[in-house]
C-alpha positions as CSV (number, residue, x, y, z in Angstrom):
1,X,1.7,-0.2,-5.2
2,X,1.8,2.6,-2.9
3,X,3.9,6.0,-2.0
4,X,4.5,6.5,1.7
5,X,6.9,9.3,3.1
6,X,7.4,10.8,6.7
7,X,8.7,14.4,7.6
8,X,8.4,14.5,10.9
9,X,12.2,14.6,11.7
10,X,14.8,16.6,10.1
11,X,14.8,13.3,8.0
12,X,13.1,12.5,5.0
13,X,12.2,9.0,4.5
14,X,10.4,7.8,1.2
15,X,9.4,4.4,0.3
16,X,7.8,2.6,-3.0
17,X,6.1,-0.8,-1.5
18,X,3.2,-3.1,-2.9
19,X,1.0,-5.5,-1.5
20,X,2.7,-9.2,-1.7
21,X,0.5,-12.1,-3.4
22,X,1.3,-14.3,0.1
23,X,0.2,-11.0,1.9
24,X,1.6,-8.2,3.3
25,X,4.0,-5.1,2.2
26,X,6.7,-5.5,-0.2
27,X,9.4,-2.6,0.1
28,X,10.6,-1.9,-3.5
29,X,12.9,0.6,-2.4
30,X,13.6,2.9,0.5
31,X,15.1,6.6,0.0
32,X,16.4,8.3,2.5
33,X,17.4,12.0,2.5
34,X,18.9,14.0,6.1
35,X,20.2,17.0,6.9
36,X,21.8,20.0,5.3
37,X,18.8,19.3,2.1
38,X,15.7,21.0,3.1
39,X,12.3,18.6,3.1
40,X,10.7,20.8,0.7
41,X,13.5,21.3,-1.6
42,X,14.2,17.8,-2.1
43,X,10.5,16.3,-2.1
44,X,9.1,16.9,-5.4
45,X,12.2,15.7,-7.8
46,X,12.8,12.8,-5.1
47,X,9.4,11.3,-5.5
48,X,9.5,11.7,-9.4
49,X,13.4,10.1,-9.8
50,X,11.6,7.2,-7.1
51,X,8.6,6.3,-9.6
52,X,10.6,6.9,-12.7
53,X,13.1,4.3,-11.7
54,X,10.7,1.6,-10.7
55,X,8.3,2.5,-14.6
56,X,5.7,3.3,-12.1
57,X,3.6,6.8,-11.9
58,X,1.7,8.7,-9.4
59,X,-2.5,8.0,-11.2
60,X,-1.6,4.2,-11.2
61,X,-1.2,4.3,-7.8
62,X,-3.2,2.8,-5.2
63,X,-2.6,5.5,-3.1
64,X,-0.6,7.3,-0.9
65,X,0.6,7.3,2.9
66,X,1.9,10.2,5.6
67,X,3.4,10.0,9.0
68,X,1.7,12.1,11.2
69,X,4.1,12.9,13.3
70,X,4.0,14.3,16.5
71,X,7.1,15.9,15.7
72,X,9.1,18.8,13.3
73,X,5.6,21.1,13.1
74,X,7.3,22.7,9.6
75,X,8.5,19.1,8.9
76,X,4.8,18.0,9.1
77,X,3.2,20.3,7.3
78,X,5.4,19.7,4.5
79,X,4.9,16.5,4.6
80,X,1.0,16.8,4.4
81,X,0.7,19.4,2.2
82,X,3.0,17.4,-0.8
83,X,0.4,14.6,0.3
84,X,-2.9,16.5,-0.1
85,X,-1.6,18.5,-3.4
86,X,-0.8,15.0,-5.4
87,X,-3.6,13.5,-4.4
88,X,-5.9,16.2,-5.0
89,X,-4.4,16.3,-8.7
90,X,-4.8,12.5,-9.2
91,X,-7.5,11.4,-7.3
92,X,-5.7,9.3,-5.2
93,X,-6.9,8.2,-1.3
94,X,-4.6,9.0,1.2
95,X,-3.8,7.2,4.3
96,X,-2.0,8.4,8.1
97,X,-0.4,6.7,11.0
98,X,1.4,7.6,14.1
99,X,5.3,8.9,13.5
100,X,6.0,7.1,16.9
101,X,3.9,4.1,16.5
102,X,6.1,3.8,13.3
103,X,9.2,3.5,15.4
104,X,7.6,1.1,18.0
105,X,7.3,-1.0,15.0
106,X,11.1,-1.4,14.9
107,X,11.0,-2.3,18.4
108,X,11.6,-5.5,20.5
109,X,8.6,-7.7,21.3
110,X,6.5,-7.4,24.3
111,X,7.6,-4.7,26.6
112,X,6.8,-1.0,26.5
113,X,8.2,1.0,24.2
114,X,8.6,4.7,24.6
115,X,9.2,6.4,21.3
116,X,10.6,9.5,22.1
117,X,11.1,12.4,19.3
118,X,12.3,16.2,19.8
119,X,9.5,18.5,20.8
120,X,11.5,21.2,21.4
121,X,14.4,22.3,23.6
122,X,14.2,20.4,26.7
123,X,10.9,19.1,25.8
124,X,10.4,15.7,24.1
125,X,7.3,13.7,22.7
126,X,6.5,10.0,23.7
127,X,4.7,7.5,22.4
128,X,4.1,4.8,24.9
129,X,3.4,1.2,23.1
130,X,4.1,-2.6,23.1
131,X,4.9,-4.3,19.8
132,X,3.4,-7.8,18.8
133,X,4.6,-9.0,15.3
134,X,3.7,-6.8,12.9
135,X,1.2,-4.2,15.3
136,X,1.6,-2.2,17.6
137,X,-1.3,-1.4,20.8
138,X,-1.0,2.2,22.3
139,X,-0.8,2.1,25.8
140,X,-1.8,5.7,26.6
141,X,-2.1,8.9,24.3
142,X,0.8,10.4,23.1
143,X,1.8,13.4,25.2
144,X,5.2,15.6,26.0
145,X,7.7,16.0,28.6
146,X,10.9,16.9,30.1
147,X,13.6,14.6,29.9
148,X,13.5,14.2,34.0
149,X,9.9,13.1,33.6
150,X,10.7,10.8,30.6
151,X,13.5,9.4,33.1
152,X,10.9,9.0,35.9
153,X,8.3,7.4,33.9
154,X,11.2,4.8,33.0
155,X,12.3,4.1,36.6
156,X,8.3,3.7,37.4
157,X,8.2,0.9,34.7
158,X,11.4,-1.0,34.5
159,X,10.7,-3.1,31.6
160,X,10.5,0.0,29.2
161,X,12.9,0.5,26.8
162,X,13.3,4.0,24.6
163,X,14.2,4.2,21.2
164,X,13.5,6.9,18.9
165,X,14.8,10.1,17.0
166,X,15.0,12.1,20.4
167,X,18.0,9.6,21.2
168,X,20.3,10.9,19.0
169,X,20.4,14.2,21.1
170,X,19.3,13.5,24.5
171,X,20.6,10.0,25.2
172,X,23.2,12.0,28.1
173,X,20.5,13.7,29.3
174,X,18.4,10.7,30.1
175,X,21.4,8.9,31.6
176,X,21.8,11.7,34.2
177,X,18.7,11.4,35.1
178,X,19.9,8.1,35.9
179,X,18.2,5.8,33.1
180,X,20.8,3.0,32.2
181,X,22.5,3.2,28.7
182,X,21.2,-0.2,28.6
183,X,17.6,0.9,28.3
184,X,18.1,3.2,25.6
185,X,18.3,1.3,22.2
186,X,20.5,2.7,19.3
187,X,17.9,3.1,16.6
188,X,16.2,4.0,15.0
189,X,17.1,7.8,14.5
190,X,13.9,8.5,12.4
191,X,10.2,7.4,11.5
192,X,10.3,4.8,8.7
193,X,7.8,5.2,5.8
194,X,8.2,1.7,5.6
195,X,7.2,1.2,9.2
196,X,4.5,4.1,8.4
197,X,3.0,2.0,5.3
198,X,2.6,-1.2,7.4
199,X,0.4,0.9,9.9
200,X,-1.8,3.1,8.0
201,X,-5.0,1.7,6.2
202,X,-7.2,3.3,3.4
203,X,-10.6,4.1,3.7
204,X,-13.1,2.2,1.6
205,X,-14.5,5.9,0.2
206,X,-12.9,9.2,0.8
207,X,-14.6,12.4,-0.2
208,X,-12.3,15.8,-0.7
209,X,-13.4,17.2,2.5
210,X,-12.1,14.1,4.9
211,X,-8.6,13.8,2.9
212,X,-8.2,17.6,3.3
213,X,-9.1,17.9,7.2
214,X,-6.6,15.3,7.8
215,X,-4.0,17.1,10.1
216,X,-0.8,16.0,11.6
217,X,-1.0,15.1,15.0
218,X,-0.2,17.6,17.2
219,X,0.5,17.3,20.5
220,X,1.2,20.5,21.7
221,X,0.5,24.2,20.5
222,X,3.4,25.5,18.0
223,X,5.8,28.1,19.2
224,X,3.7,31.0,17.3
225,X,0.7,29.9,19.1
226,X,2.1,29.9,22.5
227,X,3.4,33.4,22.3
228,X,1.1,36.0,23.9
229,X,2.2,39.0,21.9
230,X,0.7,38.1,18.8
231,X,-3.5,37.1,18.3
232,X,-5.1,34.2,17.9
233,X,-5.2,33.3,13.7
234,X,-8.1,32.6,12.3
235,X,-9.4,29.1,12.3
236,X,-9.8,26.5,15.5
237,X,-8.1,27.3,18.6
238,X,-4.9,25.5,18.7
239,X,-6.4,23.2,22.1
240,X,-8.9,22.1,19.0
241,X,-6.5,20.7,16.9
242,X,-5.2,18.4,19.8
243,X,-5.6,14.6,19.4
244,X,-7.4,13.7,22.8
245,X,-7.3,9.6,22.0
C-alpha cells in the first residue's frame, strides 16, 4: 500500500492504492480537493482522515508518490515539501513521475497526446506523448508556449489530440487559433495521483541525500527569478534546475 498525491494544479488529488495479487495498482480510494481550500491548508488533516479511514498508517507504508509537475510552482513545492517531511520522519522511499505524463495516461490509444497545463498567462506547458495500455513514451521534452504555437504545432500534426488542465481556461483560445473543438478532449481537468502512482517506480535503495535533491520539474524559471530588479538567491542558477531530457 502506497500514498500518492499531485499539486501541480489548483487541484489536489490524493489516492490510497496497493499492489493487486494478479498484478498491478489497486485504487482504494481517490480524494479530491479544488479550489477556494488552499493545498497547504487542507494537506496534512486530509492525508491523516485518508489512512485513518482505510486502518492504515503512514510507517506501514510501502512508500510514497509525487507528481512533478510542470505546473503551479507554489503548488509544487507544496506538494514536495509534505512529501520529503513524512518521509524524512518515517523512513519511507519516495517516488516521482511526470504531472503531464499522468494525464496522457487518461488518454486515447495511439496518437499524440499534448497534455497541456497553465504556465502562466498566455503561456502554457505541454507534454507531447502517445499512450499504449497502461504506458506512456515521451515524444520530445516537455517545454512551453503560447497558445498560437500550441495551435500550430497541432495543425503540423493532425492526429494530435489535447487534453489537459490548461483546457479548462484556454479551450477558446486554441479554437481561434483555429484548432477544431473536436481535437480538444473534455478531461481530464487535473493530474491524477492515480495516474501518477501507475507511472512512478521506487528505487531499490534511497539514501537522504537523493530523496531530498528530488525537485519538481521545472520547465521554466519562476516569476521571481525572471525579474531583473532583484539578485540571483543563493543556490543553482535557475537554467540548472531545468530538466534537459
Amino acid at each position: 500500500m502506497f500514498l500518492a498525491l499531485d499539486t501541480s494544479t489548483l487541484t489536489l488529488s490524493l489516492a490510497l492504492v496497493e499492489r493487486a495479487p494478479e498484478g498491478g495498482l489497486r485504487t482504494l480510494e481517490h480524494v479530491v480537493v479544488g479550489p477556494p481550500r488552499k493545498q497547504s491548508e487542507a494537506l496534512p488533516g486530509i492525508v491523516g482522515e485518508l489512512l485513518e479511514r482505510h486502518g492504515a498508517t503512514l510507517p506501514a507504508l510501502e512508500g510514497l508518490v509525487v507528481g512533478l509537475g510542470p505546473g503551479s510552482f507554489t503548488g509544487l513545492r507544496i506538494g514536495l515539501a509534505t512529501v520529503k517531511s513524512l518521509a524524512y520522519a518515517t523512513g519511507l522511499k519516495v517516488a516521482g513521475a511526470s504531472s503531464l505524463a499522468a494525464v496522457a495516461l487518461e488518454g486515447p490509444e495511439d496518437v499524440p497526446l499534448y497534455c497541456l497545463a497553465v504556465a502562466r498567462k498566455d503561456d502554457l506547458y505541454l507534454g507531447a506523448y502517445v499512450r499504449r495500455g497502461g504506458t506512456v513514451e515521451a515524444l520530445e521534452p516537455e517545454t512551453a508556449m503560447s497558445p498560437a504555437e500550441v495551435a500550430a504545432r497541432m495543425a503540423a500534426e493532425p492526429r494530435a489530440v489535447a487534453l489537459g488542465p490548461a483546457l479548462e481556461g484556454y479551450r477558446a483560445a486554441l479554437e481561434s487559433h483555429g484548432v477544431a473543438p473536436e481535437r480538444l478532449l473534455a478531461a481530464p481537468y487535473f493530474p491524477s495521483a492515480v495516474m501518477v502512482a501507475q507511472l512512478a517506480r521506487f528505487p531499490e535503495q534511497q539514501s537522504l541525500e537523493a530523496m531530498f535533491a528530488m525537485e519538481p520539474h521545472y520547465v521554466r524559471a519562476s516569476e521571481p527569478e525572471r525579474n531583473p530588479k532583484f539578485p540571483p538567491l543563493p543556490g543553482p542558477a535557475p537554467t540548472a534546475r531545468l530538466k534537459e531530457d
